[in-house]
MARGU-112621 format. One record per residue (C-alpha): residue number from 1; residue in one letter; x, y, z. Coordinates in nm, 2 decimals. Example, Ala and Ser with C-alpha at 12.3 -4.5 7.8 and 13.67 -1.06 7.14 Angstrom:
// MARGU-112621
@num->1; residuo->A; east->1.23; north->-0.45; up->0.78 .
@num->2; residuo->S; east->1.37; north->-0.11; up->0.71 .
This chain:
// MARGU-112621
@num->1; residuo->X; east->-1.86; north->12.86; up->3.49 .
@num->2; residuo->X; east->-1.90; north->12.53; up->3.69 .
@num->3; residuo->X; east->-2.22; north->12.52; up->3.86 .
@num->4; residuo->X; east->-2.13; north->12.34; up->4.19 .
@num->5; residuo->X; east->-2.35; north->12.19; up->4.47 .
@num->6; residuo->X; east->-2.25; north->12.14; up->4.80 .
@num->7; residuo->X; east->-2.40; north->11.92; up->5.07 .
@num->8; residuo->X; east->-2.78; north->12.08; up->4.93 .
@num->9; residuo->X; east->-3.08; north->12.02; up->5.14 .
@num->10; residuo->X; east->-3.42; north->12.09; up->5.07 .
@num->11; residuo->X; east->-3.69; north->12.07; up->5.30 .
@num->12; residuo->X; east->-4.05; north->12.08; up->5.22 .
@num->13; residuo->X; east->-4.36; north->12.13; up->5.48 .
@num->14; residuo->X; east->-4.08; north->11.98; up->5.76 .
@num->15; residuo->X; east->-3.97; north->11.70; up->5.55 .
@num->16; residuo->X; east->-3.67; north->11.68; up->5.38 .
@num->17; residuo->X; east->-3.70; north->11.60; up->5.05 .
@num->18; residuo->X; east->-3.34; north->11.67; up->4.96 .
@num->19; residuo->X; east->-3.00; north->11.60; up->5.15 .
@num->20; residuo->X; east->-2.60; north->11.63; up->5.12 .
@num->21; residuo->X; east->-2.63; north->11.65; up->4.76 .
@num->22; residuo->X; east->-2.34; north->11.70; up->4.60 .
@num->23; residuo->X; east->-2.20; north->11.77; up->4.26 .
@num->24; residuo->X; east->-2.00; north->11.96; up->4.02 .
@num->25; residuo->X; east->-2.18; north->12.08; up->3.66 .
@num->26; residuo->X; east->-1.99; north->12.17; up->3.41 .
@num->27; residuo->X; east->-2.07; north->12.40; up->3.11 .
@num->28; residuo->X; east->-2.10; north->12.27; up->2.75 .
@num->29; residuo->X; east->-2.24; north->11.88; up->2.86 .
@num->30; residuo->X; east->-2.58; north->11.82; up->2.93 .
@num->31; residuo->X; east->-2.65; north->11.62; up->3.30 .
@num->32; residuo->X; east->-2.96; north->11.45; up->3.34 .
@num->33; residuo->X; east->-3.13; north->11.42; up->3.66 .
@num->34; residuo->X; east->-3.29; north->11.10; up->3.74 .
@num->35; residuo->X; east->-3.49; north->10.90; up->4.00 .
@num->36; residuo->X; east->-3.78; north->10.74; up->4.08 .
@num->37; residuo->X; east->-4.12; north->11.00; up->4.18 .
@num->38; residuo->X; east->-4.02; north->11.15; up->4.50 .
@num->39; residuo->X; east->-3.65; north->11.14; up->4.45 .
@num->40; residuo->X; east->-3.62; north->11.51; up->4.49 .
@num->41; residuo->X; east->-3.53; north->11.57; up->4.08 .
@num->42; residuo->X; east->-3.76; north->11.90; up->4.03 .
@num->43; residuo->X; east->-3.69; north->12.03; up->4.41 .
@num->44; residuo->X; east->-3.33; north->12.02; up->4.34 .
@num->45; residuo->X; east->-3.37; north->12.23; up->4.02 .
@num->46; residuo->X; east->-3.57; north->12.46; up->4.15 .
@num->47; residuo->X; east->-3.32; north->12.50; up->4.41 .
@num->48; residuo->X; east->-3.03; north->12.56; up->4.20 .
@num->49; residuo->X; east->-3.29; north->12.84; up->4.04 .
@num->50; residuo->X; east->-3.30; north->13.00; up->4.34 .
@num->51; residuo->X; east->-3.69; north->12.92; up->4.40 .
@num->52; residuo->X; east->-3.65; north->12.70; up->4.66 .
@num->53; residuo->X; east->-3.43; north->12.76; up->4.99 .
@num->54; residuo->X; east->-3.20; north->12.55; up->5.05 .
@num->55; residuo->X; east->-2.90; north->12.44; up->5.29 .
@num->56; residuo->X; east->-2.56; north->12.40; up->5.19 .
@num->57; residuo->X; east->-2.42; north->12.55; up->4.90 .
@num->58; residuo->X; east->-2.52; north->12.62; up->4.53 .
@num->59; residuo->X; east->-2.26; north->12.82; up->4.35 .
@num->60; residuo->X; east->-2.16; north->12.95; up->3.99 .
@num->61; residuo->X; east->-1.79; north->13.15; up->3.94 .
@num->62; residuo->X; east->-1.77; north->13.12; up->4.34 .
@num->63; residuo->X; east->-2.02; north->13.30; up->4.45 .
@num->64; residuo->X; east->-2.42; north->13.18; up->4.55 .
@num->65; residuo->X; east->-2.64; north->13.15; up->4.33 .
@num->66; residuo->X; east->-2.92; north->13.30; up->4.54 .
@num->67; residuo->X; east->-2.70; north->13.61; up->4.63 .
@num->68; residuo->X; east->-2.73; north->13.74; up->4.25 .
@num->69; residuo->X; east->-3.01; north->14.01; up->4.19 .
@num->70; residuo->X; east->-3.33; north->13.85; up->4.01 .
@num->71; residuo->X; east->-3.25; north->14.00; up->3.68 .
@num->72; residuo->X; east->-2.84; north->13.93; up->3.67 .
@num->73; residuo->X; east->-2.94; north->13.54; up->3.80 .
@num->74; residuo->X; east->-3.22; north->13.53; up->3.47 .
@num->75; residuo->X; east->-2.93; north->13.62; up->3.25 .
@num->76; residuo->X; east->-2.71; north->13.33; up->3.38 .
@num->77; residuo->X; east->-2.97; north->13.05; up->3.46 .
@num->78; residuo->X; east->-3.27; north->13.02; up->3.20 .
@num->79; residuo->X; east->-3.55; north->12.79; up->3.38 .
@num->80; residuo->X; east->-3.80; north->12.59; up->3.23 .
@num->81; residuo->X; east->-4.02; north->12.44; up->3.42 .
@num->82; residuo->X; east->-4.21; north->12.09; up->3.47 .
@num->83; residuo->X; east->-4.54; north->12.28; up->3.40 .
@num->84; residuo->X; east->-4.45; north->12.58; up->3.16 .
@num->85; residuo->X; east->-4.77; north->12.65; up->2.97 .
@num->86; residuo->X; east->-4.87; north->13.01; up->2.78 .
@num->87; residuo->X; east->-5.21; north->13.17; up->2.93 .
@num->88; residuo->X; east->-5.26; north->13.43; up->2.65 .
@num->89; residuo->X; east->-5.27; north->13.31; up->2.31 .
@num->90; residuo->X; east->-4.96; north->13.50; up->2.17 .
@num->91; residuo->X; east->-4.78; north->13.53; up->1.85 .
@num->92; residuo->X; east->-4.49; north->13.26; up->1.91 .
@num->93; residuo->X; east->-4.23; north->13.53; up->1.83 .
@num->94; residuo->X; east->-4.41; north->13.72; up->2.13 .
@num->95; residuo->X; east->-4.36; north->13.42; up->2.33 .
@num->96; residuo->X; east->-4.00; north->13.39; up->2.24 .
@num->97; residuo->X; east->-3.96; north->13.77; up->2.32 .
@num->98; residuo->X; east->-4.05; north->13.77; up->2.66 .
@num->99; residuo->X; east->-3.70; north->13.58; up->2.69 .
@num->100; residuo->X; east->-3.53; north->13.93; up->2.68 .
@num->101; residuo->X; east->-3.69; north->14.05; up->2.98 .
@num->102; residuo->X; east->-3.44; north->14.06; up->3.18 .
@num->103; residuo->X; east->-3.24; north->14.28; up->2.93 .
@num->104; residuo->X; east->-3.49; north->14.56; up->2.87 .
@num->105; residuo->X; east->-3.50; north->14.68; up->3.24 .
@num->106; residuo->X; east->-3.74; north->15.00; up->3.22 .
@num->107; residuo->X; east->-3.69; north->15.02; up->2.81 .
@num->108; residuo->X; east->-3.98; north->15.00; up->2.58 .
@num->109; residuo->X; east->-3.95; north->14.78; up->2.31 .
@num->110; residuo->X; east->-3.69; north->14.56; up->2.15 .
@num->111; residuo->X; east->-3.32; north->14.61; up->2.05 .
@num->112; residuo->X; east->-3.11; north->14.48; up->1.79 .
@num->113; residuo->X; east->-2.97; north->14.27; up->2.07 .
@num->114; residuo->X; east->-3.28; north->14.17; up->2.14 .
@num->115; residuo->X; east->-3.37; north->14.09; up->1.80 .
@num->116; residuo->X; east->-3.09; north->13.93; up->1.69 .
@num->117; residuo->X; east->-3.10; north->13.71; up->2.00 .
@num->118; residuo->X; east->-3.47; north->13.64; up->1.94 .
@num->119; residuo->X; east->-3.43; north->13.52; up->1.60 .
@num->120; residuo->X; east->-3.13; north->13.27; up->1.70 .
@num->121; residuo->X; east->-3.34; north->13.08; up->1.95 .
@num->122; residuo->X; east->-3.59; north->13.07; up->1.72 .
@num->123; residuo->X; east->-3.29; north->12.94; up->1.48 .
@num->124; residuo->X; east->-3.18; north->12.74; up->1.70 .
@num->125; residuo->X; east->-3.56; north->12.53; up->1.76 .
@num->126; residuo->X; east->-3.62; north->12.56; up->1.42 .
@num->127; residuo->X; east->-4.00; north->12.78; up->1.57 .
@num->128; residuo->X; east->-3.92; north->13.06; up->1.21 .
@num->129; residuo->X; east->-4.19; north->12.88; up->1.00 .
@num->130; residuo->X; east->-4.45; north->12.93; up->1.29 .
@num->131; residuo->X; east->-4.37; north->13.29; up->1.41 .
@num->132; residuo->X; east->-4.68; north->13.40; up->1.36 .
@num->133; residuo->X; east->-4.93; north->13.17; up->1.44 .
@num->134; residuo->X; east->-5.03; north->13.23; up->1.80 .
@num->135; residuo->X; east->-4.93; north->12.91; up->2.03 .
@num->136; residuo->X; east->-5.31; north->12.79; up->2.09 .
@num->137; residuo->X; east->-5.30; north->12.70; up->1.77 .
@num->138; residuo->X; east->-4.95; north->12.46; up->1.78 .
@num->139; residuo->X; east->-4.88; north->12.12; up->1.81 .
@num->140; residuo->X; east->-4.75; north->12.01; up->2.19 .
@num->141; residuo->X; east->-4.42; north->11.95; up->2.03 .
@num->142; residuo->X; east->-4.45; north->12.28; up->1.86 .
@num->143; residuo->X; east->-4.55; north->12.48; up->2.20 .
@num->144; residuo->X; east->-4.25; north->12.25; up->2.34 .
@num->145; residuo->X; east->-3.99; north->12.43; up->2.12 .
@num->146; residuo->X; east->-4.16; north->12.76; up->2.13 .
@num->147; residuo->X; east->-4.08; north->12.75; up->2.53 .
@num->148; residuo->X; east->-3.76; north->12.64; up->2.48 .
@num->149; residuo->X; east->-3.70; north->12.95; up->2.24 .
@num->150; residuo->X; east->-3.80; north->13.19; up->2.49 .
@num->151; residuo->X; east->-3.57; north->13.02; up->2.75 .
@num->152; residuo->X; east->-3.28; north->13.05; up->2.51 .
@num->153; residuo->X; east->-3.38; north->13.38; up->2.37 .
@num->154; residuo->X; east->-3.22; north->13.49; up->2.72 .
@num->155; residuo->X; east->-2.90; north->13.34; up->2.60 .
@num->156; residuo->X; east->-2.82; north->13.20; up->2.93 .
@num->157; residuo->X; east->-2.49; north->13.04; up->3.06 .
@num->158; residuo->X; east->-2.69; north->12.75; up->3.20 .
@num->159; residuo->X; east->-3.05; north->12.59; up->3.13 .
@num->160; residuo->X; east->-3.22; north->12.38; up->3.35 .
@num->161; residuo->X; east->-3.53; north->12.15; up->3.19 .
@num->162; residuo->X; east->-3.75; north->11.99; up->3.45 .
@num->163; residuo->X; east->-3.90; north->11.74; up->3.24 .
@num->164; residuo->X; east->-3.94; north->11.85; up->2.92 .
@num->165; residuo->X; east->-4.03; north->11.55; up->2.74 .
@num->166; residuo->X; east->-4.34; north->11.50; up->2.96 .
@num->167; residuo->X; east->-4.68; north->11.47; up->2.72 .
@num->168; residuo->X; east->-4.44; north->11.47; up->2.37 .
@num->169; residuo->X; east->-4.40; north->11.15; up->2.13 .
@num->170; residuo->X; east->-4.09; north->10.99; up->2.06 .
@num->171; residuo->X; east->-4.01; north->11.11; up->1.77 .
@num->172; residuo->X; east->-4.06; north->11.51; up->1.93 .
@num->173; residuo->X; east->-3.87; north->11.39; up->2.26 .
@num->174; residuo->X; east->-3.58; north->11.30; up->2.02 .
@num->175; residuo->X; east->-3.57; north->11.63; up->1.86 .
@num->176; residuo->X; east->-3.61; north->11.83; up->2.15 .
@num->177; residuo->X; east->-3.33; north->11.64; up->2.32 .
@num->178; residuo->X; east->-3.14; north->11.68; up->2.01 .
@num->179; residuo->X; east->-3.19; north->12.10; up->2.06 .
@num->180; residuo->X; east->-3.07; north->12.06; up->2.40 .
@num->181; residuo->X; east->-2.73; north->11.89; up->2.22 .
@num->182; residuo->X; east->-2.70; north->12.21; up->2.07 .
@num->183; residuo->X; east->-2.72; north->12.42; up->2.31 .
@num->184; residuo->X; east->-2.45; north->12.23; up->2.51 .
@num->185; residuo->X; east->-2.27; north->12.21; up->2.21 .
@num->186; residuo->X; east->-2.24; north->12.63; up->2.22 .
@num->187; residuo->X; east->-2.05; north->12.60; up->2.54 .
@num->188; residuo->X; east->-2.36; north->12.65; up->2.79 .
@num->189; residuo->X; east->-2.46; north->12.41; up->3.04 .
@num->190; residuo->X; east->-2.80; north->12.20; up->3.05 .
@num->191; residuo->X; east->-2.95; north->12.05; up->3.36 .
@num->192; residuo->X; east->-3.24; north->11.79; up->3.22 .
@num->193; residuo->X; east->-3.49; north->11.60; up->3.45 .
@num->194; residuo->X; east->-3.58; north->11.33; up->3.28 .
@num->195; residuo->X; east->-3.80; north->10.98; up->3.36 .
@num->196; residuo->X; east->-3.67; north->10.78; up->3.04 .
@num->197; residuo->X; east->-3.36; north->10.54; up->3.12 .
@num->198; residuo->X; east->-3.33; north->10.52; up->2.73 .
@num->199; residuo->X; east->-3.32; north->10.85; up->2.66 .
@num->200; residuo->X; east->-3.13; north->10.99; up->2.95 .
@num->201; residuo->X; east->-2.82; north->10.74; up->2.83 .
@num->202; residuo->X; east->-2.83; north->10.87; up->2.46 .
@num->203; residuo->X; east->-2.86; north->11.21; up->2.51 .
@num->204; residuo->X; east->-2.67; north->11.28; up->2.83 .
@num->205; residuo->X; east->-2.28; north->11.34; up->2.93 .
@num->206; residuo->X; east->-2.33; north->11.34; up->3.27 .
@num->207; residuo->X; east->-2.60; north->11.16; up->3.51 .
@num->208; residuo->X; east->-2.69; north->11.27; up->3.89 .
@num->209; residuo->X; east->-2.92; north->10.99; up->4.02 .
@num->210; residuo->X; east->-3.12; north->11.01; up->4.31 .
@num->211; residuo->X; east->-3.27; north->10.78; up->4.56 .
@num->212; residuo->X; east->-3.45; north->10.89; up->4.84 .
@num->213; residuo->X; east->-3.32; north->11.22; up->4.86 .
@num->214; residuo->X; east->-2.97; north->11.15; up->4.84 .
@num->215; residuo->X; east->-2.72; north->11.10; up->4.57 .
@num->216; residuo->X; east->-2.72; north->10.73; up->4.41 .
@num->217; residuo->X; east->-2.42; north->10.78; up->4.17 .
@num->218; residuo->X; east->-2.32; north->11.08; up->3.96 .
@num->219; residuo->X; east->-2.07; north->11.08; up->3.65 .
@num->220; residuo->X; east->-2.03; north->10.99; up->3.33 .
@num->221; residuo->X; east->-2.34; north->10.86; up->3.20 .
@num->222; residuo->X; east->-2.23; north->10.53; up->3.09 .
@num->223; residuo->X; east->-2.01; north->10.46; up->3.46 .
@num->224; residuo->X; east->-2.39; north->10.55; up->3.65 .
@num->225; residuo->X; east->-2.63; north->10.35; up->3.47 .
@num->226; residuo->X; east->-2.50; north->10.03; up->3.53 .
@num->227; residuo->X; east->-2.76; north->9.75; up->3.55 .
@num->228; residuo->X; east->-2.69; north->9.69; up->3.91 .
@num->229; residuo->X; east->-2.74; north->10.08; up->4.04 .
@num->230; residuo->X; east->-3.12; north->10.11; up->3.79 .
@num->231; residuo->X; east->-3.19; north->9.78; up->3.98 .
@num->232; residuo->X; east->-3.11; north->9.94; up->4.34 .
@num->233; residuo->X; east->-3.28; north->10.26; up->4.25 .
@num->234; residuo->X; east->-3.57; north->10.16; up->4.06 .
@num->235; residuo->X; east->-3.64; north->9.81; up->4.16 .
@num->236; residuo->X; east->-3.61; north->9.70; up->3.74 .
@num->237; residuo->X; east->-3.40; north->9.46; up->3.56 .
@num->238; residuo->X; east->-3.25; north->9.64; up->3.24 .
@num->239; residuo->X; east->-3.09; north->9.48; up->2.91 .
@num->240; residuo->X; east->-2.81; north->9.69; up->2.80 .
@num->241; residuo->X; east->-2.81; north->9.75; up->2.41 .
@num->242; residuo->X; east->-2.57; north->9.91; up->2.19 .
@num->243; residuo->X; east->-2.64; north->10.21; up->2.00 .
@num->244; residuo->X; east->-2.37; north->10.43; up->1.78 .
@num->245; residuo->X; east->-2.11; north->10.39; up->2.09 .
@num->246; residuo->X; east->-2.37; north->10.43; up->2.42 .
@num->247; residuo->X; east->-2.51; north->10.12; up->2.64 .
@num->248; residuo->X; east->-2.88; north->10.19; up->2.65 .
@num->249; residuo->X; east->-3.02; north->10.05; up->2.94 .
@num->250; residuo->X; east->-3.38; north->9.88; up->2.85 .
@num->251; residuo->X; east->-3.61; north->9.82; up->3.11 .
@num->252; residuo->X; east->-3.73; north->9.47; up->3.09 .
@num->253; residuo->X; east->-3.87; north->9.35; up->3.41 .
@num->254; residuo->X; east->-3.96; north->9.49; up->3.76 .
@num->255; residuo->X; east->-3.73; north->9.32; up->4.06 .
@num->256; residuo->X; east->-3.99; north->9.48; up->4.38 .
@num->257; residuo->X; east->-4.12; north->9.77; up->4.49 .
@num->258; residuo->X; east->-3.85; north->10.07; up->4.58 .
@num->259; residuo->X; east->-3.93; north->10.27; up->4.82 .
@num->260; residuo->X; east->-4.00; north->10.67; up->4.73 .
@num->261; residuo->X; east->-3.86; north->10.93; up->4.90 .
C-alpha cells in the first residue's frame, strides 16, 4: 500500500508551484512535509488527494490515484484540510458521522459498520465525553480532534493533515500529534504538513522537505534535518537537542532571507 510519487508537478495560474517531486510513502509511519511558505507543502497534498492536477505520477497498489471513483479514493485517502471548519453547529457525533459517507451510498441511516467505526474514531481522539455537545460550543483543540474523528471514522488506508496544528497550543499540538502516532501505529499511513522543526523531528518517521518547489531531502527524519539542510532551506541556524533518542533541531538564529517559491 506504498503511496508513491513520481516526478509530480503542480502548476497554479501558469506558475509552477510544484516540480519532479519524488518519493515513496509507506504505510504505518507518519511523513511530515516541510518548507518554508510557498514551498509547495499544501499543493502537493492536495494533489496526492486528487484535487489538484498534476503531472507525473501519484500512485497507490500501482494504479493512479486520480483514476479511482470519488467514493472508492474517500475510502483509501481520508483528507483533512489546512482550513477544515464545521458551518452548522452539529452534535460532534454528527460531525464524526459524516466520515461514513462514502459507505452509505443511496442508504438512509447508519449501520453497525458504521457505528462501530464511528465510535472507534471517536475512541481513538478520545471526542466520547463530548458527543453531544454541538462543536460551536468546543474548545479549538476539541473541534481539532472532532475533525480528525470524522476523517478516521472513514477508516482510511492513508491520511493526509495539511497543517493541523495551526491555531492549537502546545500542549493540544502534542496530543494531536500523539493521535496521529496512533493511527500510524494501526498500520495506516499519515502525510502531516507541518511549520514546527521541533515538532516535525519528534513526531515524525519520515521527512519530505521542500524548497522552492523541489525536493530538498527526504528520509528518515533524523538523516533530513541536519543543521546544514534547515540552514539552506530556511535561512536559520538550529541547536540540535536530545530528547528520549531524537535530535531536535531548535531554531536559534536567522542566517538571511531564503528565497520562497
Amino acid at each position: 500500500m506504498a503511496l508513491i510519487l513520481d516526478a509530480v508537478g503542480v502548476t497554479l495560474g501558469g506558475r509552477s508551484v510544484l516540480a519532479d517531486v519524488s518519493a515513496r510513502l509507506e504505510p504505518g509511519r507518519i511523513t511530515a512535509i516541510l518548507g518554508p511558505n510557498g514551498a509547495g507543502k499544501s499543493s502537493l497534498v492536495k494533489a496526492v488527494a486528487a484535487l489538484l492536477p498534476h503531472d507525473g505520477a501519484i500512485t497507490l497498489d500501482g494504479g493512479p490515484v486520480a483514476s479511482l471513483a470519488a467514493e472508492a479514493r474517500a475510502r483509501r485517502i481520508g483528507y483533512l484540510p489546512q482550513d477544515a471548519t464545521v458551518h452548522w453547529n452539529m452534535r460532534a457525533a454528527e460531525v464524526v458521522a459524516l466520515g461514513r459517507l462514502p459507505y452509505r451510498g443511496a442508504r438512509y441511516g447508519e449501520s453497525d459498520a458504521d457505528r462501530a467505526a464511528i465510535a472507534a474514531a471517536m475512541a481513538a481522539t478520545a471526542t466520547q465525553g463530548f458527543a453531544d455537545r454541538p462543536v460551536g460550543t468546543l474548545s479549538g483543540g476539541e473541534r481539532a480532534r472532532v475533525l480528525l474523528a470524522r476523517v478516521l471514522a472513514g477508516e482510511p488506508d492513508w491520511l493526509l493533515a495539511d497543517e493541523p496544528l495551526a491555531s492549537l497550543d502546545p500542549a493540544h499540538q502534542i496530543d494531536l500529534l500523539d493521535r496521529l502516532r496512533g493511527v500510524a501505529a494501526t498500520g495506516a499511513g499519515v502525510v502531516v504538513v507541518l511549520h514546527d522543526l521541533v515538532q516535525a523531528a519528534r513526531a515524525a518517521d519520515d521527512v519530505l522537505l521542500l524548497h522552492r518547489g523541489r525536493v530538498a531531502g527526504f528520509g528518515p527524519a533524523g538523516e533530513v534535518l541536519t543543521a546544514e539542510r534547515l540552514a539552506a532551506t530556511f535561512g536559520v541556524r538550529v541547536a540540535m537537542v536530545e530528547e528520549a533518542g531524537r535530535r531536535l533541531p531548535v531554531p536559534i538564529g536567522r542566517i538571511g532571507l531564503v528565497s520562497e517559491g
